[in-house]
Backbone as a printed PyTorch tensor [residue, N CA C, xyz], in Angstrom:
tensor([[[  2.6140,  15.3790, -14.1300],
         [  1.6510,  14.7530, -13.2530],
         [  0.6310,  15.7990, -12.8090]],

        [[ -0.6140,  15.0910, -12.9630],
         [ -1.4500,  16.3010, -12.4240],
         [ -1.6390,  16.5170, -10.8480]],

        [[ -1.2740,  15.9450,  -9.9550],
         [ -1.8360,  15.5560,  -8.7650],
         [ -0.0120,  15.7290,  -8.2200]],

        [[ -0.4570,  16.6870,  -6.8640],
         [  0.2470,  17.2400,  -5.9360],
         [  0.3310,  16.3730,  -4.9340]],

        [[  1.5210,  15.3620,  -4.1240],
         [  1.7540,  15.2530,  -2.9880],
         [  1.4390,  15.7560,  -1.7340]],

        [[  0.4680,  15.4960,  -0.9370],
         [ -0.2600,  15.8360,   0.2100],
         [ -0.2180,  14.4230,   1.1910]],

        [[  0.9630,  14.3520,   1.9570],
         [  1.1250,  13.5400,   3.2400],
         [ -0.5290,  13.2730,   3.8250]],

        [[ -1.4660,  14.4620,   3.8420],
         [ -2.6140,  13.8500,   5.0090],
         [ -3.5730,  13.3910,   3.7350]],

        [[ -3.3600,  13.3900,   2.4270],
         [ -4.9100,  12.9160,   1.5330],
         [ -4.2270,  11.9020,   0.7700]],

        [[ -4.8380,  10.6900,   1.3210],
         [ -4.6980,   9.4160,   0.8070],
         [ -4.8350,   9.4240,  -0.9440]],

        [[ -6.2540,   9.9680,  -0.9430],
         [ -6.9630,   9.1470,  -2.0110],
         [ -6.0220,  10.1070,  -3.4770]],

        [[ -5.5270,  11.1670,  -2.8150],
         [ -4.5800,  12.2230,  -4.1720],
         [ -2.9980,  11.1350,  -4.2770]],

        [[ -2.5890,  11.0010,  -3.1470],
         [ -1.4770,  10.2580,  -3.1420],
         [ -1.4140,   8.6190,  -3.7210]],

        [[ -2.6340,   8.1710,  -3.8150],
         [ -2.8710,   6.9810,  -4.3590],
         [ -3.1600,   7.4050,  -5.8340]],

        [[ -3.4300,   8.0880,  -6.5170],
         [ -3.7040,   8.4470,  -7.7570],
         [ -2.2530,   9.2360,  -8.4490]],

        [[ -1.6570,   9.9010,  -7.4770],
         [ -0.2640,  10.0450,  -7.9600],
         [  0.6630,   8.8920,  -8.1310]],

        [[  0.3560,   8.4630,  -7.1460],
         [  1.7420,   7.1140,  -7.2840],
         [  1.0030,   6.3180,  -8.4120]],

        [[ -0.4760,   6.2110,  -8.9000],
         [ -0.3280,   5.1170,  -9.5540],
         [ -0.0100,   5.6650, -10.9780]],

        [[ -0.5590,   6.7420, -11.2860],
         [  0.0550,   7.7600, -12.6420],
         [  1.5480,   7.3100, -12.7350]],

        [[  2.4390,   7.7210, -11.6370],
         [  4.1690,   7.8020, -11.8340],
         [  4.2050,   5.8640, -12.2730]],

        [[  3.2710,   5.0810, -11.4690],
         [  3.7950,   3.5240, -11.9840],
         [  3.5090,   3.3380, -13.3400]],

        [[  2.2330,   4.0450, -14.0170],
         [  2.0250,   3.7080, -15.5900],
         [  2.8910,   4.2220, -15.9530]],

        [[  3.2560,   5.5440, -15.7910],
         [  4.7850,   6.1990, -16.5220],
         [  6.1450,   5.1540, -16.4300]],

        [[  5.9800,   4.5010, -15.4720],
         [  6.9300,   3.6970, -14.8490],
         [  6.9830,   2.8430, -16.0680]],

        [[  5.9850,   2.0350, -16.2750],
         [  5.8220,   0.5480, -16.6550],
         [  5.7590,   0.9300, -18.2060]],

        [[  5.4460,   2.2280, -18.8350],
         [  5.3220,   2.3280, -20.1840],
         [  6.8180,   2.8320, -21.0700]],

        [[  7.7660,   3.2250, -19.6230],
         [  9.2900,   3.2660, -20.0490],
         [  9.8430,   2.6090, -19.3880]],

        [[  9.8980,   1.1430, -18.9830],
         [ 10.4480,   0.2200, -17.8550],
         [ 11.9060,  -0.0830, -19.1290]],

        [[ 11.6690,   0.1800, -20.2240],
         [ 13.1030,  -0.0770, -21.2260],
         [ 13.6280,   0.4900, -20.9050]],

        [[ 13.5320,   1.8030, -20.3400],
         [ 14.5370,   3.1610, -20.6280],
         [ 15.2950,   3.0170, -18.9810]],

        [[ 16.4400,   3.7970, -18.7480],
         [ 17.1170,   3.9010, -18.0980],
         [ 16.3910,   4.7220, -16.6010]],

        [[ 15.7870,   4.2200, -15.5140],
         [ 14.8150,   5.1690, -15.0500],
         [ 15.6650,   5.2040, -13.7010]],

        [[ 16.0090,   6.7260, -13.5010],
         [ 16.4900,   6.7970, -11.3900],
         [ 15.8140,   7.8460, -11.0940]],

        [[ 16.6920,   8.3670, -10.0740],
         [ 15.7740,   9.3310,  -9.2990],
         [ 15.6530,  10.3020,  -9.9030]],

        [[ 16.7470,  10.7570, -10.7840],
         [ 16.8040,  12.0310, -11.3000],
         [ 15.4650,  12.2240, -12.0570]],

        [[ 14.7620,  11.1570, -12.9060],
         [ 14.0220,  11.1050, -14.1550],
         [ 13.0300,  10.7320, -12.9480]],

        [[ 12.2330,  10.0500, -11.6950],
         [ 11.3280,   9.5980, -11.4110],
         [ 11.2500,  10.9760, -10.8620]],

        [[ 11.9040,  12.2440, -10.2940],
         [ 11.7750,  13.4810,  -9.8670],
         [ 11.3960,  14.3390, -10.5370]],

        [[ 11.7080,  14.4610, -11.6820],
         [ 11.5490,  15.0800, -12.9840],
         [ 10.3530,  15.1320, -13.3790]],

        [[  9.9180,  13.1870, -13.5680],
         [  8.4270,  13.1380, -13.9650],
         [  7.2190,  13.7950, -12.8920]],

        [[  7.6810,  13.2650, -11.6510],
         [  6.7080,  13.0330, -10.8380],
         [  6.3090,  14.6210,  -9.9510]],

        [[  7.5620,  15.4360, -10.2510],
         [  7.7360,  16.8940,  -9.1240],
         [  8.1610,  16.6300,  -8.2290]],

        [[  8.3600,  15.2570,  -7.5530],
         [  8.2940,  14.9990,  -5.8940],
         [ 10.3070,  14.8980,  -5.7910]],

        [[ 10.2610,  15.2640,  -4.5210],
         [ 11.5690,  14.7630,  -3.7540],
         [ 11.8320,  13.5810,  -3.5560]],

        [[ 13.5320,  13.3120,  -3.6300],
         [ 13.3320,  12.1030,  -3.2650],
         [ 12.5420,  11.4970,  -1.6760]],

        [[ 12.5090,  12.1090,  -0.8760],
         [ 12.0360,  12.1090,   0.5290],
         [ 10.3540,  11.6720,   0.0620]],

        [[  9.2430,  12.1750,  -0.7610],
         [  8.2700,  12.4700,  -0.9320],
         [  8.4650,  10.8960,  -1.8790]],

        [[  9.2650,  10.8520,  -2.8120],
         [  9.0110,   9.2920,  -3.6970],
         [  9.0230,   8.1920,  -2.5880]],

        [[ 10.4780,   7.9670,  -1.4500],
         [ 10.2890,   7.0030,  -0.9670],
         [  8.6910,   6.9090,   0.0330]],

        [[  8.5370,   7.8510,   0.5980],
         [  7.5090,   8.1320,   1.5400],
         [  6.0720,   7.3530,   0.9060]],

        [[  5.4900,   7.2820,  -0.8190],
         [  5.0540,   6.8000,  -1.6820],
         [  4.8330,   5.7850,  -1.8340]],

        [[  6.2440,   5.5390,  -1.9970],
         [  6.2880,   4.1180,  -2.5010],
         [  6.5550,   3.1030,  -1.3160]],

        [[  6.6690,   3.6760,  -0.2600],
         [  6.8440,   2.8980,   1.0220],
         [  5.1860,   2.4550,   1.7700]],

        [[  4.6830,   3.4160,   1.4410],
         [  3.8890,   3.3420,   2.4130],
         [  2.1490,   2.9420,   1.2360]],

        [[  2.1790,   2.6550,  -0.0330],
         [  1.0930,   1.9740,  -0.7140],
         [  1.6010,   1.2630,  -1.6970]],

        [[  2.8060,   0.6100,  -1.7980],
         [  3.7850,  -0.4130,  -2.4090],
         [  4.7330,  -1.1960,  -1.6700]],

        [[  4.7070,  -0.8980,  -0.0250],
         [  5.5230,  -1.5630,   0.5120],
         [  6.8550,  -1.9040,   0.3090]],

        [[  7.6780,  -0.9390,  -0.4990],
         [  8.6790,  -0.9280,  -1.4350],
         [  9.5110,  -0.0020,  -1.3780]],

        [[ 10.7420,   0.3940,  -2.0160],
         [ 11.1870,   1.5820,  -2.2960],
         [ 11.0050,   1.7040,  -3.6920]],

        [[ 11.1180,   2.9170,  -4.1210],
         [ 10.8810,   3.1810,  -5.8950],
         [ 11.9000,   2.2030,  -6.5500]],

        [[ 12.8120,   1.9910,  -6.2740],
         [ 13.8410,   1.3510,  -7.4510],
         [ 14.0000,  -0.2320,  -7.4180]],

        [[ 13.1370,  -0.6410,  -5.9600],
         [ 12.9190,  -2.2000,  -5.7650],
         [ 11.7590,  -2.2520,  -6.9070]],

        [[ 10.8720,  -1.4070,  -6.5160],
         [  9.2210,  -1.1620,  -7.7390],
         [ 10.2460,  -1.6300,  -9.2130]],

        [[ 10.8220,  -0.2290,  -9.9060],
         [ 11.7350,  -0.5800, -11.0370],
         [ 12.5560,  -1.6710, -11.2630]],

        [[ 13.1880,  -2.4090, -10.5570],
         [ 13.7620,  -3.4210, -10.5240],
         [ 12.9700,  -4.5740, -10.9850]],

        [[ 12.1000,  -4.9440, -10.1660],
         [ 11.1210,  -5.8280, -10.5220],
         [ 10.0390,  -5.6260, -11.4450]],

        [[  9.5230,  -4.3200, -11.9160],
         [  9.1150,  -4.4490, -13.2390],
         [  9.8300,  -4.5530, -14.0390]],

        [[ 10.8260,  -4.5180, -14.0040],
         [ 11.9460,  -5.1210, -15.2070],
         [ 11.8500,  -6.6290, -15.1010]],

        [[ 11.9000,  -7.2830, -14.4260],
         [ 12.1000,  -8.7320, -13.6810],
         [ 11.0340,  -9.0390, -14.7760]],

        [[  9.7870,  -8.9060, -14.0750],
         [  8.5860,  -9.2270, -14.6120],
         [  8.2870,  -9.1430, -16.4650]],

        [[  9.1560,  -7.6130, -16.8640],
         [  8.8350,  -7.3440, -18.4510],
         [ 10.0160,  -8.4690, -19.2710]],

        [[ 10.8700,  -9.0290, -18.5210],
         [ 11.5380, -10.4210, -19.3710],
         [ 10.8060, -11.3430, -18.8910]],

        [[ 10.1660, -11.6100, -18.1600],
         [  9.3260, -12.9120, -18.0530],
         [  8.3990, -12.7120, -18.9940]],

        [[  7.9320, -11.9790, -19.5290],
         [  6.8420, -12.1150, -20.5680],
         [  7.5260, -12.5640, -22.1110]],

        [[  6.9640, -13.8280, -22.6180],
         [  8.1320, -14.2070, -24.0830],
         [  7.4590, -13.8660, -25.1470]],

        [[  8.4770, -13.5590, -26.0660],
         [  7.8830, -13.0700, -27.1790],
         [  7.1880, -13.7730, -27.7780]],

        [[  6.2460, -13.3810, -28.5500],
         [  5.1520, -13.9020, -29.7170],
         [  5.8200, -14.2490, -30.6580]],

        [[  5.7730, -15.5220, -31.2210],
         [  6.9040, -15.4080, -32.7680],
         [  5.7610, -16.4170, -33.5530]],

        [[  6.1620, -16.0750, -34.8580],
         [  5.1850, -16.4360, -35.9160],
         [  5.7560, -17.5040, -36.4570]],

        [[  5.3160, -18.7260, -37.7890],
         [  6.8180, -19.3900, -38.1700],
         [  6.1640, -18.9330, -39.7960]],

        [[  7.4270, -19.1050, -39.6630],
         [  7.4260, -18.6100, -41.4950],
         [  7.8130, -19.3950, -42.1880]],

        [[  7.7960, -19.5720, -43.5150],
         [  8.3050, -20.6250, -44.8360],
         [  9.2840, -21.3140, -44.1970]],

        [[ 10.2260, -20.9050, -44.1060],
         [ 11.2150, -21.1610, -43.4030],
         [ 11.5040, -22.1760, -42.4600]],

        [[ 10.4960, -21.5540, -41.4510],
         [ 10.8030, -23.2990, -40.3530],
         [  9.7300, -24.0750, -40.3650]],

        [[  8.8810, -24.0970, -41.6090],
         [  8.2640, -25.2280, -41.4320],
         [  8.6420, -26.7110, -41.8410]],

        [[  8.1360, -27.3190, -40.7900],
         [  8.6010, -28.6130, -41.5490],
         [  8.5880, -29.4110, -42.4440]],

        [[  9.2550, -29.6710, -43.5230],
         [  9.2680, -30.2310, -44.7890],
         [  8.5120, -32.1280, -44.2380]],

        [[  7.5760, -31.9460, -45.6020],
         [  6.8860, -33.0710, -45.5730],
         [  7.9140, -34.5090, -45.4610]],

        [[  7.4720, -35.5350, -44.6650],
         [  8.4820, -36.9620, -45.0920],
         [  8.2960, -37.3670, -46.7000]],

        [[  9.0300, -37.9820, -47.2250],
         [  8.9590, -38.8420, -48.4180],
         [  8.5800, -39.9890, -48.0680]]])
């Protein structure tokens, strides 16, 4: 992450958290906790909830939770092939 956690500058802390949510949402498959949202992000856990509390109204893993929620509500695209089409009547 390029952008450092600073409690008094909004506009850095709004550009961090939203970086860590694309990271978020582009591995929402993968297995994501604190260990790996610390890892990515540099921050403590103290510094993630503080984040995600206060410009998501959330805690980080309610955030993860529900982009998961949300990435099965989206249905797959399916094509039909030879296969299931329907054979003409006689």
């Amino acid at each position: 992450m390029r952008y450092k956690f600073n409690p008094l500058v909004d506009a850095d802390n709004e550009k961090l958290l939203a970086e860590l949510c694309l990271w978020i949402e582009k591995n929402i498959d993968t297995n994501i906790g604190w260990k790996e949202l610390s890892s990515i992000s540099k921050l403590t856990h103290t510094e993630l909830q503080f984040l995600f509390g206060k410009y998501k109204q959330t805690t980080p893993m309610t955030y993860i939770r529900k982009q998961k929620e949300q990435n099965k509500k989206v249905l797959p695209v399916y094509t039909i092939t030879e296969n299931f089409k329907a054979k003409p009547s006689e």
